[in-house]
VEXLOVO-577142 format. One record per residue: residue number from 1; z, x, y of N, C-alpha, C, CB in turn. Coordinates in pm, whole numbers. Each point is the difference from the previous one (the first is absolute). Glycine has a CB too. Layout:
<sites>
     n      n_w      n_u      n_v     ca_w     ca_u     ca_v      c_w      c_u      c_v     cb_w     cb_u     cb_v
   NUM        Z        X        Y        Z        X        Y        Z        X        Y        Z        X        Y
...
</sites>
This chain:
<sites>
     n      n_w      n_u      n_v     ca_w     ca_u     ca_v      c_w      c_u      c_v     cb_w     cb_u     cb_v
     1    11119    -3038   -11141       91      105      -41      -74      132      -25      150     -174     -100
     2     -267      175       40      -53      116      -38      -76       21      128       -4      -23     -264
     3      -52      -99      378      -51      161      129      124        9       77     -286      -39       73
     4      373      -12     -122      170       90       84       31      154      -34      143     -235      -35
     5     -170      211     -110       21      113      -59     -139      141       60      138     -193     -235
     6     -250      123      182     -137      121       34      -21       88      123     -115     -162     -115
     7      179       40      201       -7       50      183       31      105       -2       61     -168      121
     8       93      205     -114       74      116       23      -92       79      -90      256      -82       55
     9     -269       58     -140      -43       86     -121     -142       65       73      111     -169     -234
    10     -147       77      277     -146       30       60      -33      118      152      -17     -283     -105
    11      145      258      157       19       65      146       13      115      -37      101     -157      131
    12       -9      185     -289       56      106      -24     -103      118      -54      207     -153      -34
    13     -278       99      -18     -170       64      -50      -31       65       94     -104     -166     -120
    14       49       52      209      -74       42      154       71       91       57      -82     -206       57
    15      202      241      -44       56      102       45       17      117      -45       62     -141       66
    16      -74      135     -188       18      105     -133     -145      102       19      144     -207     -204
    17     -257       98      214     -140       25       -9      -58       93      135      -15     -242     -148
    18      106      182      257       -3       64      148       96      118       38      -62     -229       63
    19      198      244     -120       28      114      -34     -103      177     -120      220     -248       68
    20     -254      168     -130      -68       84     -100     -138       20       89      119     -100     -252
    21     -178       58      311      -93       17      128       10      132      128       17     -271      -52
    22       77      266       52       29       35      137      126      145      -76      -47     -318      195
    23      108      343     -310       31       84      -78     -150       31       11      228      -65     -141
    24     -343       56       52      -87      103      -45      -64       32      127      -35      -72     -243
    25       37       -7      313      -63       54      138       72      175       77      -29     -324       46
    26      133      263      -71      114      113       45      -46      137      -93      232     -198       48
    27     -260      163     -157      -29      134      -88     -150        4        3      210       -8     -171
    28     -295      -43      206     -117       32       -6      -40       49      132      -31     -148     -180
    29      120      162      305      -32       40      124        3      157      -38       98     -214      158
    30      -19      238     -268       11      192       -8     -176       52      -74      357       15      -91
    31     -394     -113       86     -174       31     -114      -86      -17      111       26     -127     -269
    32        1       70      367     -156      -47      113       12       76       93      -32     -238      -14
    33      -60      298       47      -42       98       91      -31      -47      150      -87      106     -210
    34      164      -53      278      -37      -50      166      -72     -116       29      -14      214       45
    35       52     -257       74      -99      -92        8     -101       57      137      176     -215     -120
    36     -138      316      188      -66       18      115      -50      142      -60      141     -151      208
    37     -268      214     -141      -42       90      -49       65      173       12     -178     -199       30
    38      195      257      -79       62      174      -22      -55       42      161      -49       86     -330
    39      152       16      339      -45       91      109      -51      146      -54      175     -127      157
    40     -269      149     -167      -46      145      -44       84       96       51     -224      -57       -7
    41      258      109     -107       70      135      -33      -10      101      145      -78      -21     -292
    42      -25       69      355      -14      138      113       43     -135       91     -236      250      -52
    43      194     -346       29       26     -107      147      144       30       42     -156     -224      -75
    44      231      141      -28      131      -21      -26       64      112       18      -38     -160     -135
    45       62      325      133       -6      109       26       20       29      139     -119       10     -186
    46        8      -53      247      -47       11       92       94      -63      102     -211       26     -115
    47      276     -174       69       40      -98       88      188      103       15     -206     -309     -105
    48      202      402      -40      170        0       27      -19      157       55      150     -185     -225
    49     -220      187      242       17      165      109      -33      -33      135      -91      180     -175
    50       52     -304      193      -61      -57      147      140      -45       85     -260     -111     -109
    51      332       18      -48      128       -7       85      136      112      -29      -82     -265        3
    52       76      349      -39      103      134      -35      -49       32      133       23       96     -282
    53     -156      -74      351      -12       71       97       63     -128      168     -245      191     -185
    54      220     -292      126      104      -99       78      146        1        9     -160     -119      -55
    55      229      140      -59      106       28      -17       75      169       95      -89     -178     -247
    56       -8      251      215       59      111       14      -19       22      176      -50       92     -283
    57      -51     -144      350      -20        6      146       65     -109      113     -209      103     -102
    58      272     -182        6       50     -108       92      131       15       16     -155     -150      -59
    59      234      144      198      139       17      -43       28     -211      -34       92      315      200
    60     -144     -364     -208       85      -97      -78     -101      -68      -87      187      -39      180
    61     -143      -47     -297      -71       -8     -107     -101     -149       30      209      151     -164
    62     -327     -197       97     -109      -88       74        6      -99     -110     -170      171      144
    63      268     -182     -216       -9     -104     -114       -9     -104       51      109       92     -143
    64     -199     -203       44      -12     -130       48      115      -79      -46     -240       19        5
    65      259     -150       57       98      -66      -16       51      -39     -135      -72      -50      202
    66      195      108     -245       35      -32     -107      -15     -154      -59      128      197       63
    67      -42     -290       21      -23     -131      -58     -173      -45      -42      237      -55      158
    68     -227       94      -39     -194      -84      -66      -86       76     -117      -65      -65      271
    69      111      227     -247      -31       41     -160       55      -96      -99       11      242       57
    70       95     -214      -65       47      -60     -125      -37     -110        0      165      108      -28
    71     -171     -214      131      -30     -134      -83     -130       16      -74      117     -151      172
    72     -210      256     -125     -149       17      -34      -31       29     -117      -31       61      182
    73      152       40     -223      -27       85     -131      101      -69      -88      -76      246      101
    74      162     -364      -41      130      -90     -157     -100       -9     -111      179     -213      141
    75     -264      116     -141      -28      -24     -161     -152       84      -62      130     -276       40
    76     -197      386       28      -32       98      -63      -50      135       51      -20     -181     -118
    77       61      270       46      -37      115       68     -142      108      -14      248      -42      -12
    78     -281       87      127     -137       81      -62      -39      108       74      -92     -194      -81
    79      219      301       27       -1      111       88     -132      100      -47      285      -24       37
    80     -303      114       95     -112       92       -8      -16       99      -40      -21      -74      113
    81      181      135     -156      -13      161      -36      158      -28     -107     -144      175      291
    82      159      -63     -332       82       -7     -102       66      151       53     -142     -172     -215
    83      290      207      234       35      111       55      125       17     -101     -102      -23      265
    84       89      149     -300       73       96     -127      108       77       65     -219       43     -145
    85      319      -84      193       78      102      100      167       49      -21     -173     -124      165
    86      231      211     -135      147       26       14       76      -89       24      -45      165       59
    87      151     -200     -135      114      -85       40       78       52      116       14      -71     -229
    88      -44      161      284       50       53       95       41     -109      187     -153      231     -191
    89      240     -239      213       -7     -118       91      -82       42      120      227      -93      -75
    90     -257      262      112      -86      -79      151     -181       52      -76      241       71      311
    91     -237     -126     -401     -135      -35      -48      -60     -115      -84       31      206       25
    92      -13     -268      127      -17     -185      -77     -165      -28       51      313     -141       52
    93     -394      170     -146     -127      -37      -14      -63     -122      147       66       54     -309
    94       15     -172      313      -79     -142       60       24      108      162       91     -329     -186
    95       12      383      228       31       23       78      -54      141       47      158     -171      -60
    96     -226      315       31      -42       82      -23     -172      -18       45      222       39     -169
    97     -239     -176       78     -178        5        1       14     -146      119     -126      105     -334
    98      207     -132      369       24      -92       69      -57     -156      -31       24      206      138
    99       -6     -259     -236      -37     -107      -42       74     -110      -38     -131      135      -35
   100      111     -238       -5       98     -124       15       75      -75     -144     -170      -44      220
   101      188      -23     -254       67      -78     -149     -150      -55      -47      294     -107       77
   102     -299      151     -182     -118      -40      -80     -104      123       26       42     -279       22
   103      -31      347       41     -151       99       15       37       67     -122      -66       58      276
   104      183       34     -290       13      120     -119       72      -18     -120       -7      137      170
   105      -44     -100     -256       88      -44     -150       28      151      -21     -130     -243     -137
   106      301      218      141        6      165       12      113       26     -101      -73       43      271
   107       73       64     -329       94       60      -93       75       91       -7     -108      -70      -65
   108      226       84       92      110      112       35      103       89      -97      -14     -157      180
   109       11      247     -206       87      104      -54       31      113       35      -54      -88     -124
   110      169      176      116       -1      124       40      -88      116      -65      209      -87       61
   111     -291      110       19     -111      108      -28     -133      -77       10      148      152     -165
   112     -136     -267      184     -174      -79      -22      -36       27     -115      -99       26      209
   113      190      -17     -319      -59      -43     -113      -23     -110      -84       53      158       32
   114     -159     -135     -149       -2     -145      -94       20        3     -115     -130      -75      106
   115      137      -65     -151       49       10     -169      -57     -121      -38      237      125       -7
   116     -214     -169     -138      -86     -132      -38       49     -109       60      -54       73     -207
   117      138      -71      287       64     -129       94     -136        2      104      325       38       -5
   118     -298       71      101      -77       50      138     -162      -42      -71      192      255      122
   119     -221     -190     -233     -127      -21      -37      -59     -119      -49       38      196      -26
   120       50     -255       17      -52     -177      -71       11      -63      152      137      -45     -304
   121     -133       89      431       87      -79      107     -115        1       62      256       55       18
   122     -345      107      -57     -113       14      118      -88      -79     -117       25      268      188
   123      -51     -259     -310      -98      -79      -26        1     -174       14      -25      215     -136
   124      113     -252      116       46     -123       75      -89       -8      130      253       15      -92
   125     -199       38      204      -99       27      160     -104       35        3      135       57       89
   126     -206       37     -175     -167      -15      -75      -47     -105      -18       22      149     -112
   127       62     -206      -57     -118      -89      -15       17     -123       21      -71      126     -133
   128      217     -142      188        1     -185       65       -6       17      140      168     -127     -171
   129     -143      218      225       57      -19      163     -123       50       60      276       49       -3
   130     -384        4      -96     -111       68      130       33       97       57      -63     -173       61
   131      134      228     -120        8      157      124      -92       93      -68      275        9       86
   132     -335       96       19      -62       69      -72       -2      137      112     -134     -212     -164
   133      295      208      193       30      107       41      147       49       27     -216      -44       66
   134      244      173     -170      150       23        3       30      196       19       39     -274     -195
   135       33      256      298       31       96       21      177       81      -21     -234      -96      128
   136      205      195     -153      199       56      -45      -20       67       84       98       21     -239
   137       23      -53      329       60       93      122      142      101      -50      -86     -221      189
   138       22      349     -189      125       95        4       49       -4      188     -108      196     -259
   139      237     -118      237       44       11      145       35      164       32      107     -267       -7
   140      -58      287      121       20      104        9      160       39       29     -251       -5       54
   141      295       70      -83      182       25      -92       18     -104     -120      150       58      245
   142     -235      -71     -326       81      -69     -108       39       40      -83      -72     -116       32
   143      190       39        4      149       47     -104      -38       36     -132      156     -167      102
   144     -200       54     -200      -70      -15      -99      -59      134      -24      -28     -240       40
   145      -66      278       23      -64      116      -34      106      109       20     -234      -88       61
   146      307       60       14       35      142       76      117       41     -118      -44      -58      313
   147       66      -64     -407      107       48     -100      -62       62      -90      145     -159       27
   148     -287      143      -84     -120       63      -59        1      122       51     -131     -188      -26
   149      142      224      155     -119      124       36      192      140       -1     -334     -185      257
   150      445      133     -275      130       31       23       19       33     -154       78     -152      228
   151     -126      101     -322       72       29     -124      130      -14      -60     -139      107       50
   152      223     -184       32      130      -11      -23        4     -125     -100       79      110      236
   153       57     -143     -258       40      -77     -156      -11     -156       88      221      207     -184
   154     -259     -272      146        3     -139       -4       71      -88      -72     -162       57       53
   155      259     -132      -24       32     -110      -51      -44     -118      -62       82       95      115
   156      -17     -220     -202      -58      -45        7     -162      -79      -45      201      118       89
   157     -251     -212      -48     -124       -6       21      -59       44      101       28     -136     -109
   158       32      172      180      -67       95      106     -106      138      -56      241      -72      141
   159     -204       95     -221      -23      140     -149     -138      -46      -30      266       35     -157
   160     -268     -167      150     -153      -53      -58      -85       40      111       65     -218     -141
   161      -45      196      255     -113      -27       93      -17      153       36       50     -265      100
   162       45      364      -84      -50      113       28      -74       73     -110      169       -5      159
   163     -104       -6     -311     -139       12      -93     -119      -10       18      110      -57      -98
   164     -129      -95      154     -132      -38      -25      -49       60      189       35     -267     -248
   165       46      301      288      -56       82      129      -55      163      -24      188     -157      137
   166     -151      216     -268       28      126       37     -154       61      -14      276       10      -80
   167     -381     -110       -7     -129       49      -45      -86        8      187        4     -147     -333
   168       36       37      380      -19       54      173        1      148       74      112     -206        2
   169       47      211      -46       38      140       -2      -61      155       48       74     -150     -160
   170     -126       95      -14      -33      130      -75     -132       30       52      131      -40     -217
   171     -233      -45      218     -148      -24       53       -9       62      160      -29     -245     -162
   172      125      171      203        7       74      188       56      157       11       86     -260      108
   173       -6      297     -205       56      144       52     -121       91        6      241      -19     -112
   174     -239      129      169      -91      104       84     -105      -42       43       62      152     -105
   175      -37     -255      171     -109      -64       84       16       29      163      -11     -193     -191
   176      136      246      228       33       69      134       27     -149      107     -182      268      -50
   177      271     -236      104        8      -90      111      161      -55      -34     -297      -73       34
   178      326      -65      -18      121      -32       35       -4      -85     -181       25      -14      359
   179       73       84     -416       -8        2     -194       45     -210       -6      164      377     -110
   180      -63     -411      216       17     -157      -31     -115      -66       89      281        1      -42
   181     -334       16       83     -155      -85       65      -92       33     -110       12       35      283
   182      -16       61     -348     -151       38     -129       76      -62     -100     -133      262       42
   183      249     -282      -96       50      -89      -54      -42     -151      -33      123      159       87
   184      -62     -192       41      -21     -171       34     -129       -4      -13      172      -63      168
   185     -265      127      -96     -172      -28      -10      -77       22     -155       -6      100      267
   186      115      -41     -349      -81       24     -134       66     -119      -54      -47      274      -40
   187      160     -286       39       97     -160      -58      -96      -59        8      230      -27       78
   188     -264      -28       76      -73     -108       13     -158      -58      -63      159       66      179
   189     -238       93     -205      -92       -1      -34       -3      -25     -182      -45      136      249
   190      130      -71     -283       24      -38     -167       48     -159       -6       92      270      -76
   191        7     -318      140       10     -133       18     -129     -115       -6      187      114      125
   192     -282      -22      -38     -111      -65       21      -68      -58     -121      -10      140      185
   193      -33       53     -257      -93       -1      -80      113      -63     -130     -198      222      119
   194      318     -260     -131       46      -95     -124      -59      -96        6      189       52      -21
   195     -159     -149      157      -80     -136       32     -159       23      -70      148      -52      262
   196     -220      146     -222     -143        3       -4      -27      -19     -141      -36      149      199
   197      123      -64     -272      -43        4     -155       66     -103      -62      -31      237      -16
   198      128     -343       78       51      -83      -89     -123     -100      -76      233       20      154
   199     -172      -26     -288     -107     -129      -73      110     -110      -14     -194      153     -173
   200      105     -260      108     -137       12       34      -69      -52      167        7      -32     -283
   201       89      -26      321      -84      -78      118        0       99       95       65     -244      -31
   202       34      320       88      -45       80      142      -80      100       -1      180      -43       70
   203     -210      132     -200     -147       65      -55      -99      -36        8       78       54     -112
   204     -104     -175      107     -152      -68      -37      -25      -37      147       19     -116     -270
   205       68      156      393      -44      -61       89       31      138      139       49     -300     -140
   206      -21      372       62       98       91      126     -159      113       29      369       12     -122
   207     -449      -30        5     -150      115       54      -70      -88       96      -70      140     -241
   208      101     -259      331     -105      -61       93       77     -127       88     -216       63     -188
   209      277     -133       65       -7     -134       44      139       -5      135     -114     -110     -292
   210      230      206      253       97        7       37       72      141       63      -27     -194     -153
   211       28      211      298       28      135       64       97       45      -63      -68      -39      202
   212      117      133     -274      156       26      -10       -2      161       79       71     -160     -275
   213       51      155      370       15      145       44      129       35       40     -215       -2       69
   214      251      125      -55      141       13       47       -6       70      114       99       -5     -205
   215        3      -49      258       41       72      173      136       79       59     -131     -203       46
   216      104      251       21      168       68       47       50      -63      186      -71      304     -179
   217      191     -372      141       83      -35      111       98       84       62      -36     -182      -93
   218      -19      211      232       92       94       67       84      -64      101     -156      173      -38
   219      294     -178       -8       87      -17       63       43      -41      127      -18      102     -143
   220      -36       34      208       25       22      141     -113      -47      116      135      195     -106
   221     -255     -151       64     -106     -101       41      -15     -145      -49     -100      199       19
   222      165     -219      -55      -35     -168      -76     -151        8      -42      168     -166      171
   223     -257      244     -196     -140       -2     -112       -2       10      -83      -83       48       72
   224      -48      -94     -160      -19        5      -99     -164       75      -40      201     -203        8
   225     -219      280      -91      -94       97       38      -54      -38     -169      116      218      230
   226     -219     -208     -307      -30      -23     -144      -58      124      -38      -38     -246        6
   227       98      291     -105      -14      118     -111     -125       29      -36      190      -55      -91
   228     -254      158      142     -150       78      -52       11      -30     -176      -13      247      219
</sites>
């Protein structure tokens, strides 16, 4: 009677014990750092202007096969660059630098800006994912800015983002040339230097270990060109 009783009792442990296993596993995968080694920062750089310039010369696009990506990249990912860009729809990062599911851990809002969401997201891709290279792409007509560089009333939360656009603004005027391109290219560059100075983790790593830079996307050429 009593190993009738223990059995179940016993299976139920073992299962209890193998759940609680495979739970901390699940939470301890966010603490362990890559398992394959980083792509250096100018490398990684290097690889998404290699394919922007693929993208932009080909009339059709050279992506590799979706299915077999994905089965490659299902249970983990270990992208190379980290891209800061416009929610804007024809500026979709994988497709631009021409790359596949799993290469880019990328982050989208109108204006390419960040906040402690965006900023806990890239240190996340720092210091578990190995990246040690992130770039913010401004574009060229963006809206976002262009409600910044217009001065008109905003609605909304919409009101927030041109606020936090307008210090862009102000920095680009009498700089001569076309006032929403010196715009977007100063956006992007303050965008930058937020990432750079964030603490504590993307500071301690943004003077060497980790490229951070910003770039401007033009439209009409499909390029991408990176900010002096």
């Amino acid at each position: 009677m009593l190993r009738r009783f223990l059995t179940p009792l016993t299976a139920y442990a073992t299962g209890l014990v193998a759940l609680t296993t495979l739970v901390g596993c699940a939470f301890s995968g966010a603490v362990v750092g890559p398992a394959s080694a980083p792509v250096d920062g100018k490398v990684a750089l290097g690889r998404l202007l290699d394919g922007n310039r693929r993208y932009a010369a080909a009339s059709a696009s050279s992506s590799k096969p979706l299915a077999a990506q994905r089965a490659a990249v299902a249970q983990k990912q270990t992208p190379f660059a980290a891209i800061v860009a416009c929610a804007d729809s024809r500026v979709a990062p994988e497709i631009i630098f021409d790359q596949n599911l799993g290469d880019l851990f990328v982050i989208r809002t109108a204006g390419n800006l960040v906040d402690a969401y965006a900023l806990g997201s890239l240190e996340y891709a720092v210091a578990h994912l190995g990246v040690r290279c992130v770039v913010v792409v401004g574009h060229e007509r963006c809206g976002a800015v262009g409600a910044a560089v217009s001065g008109g009333h905003a609605e909304g939360h919409v009101k927030a983002l041109v606020e936090a656009i307008k210090p862009a603004v102000a920095r680009a005027k009498g700089r001569g040339g076309d006032a929403l391109e010196a715009a977007v290219i100063e956006n992007a560059r303050l965008t930058a230097a937020k990432i750079r100075a964030s603490k504590p983790a993307l500071s301690k790593l943004a003077g060497g270990e980790v490229t951070i830079a910003s770039a401007y996307y033009d439209l009409d050429s499909g390029t991408v060109r990176v900010n002096p």
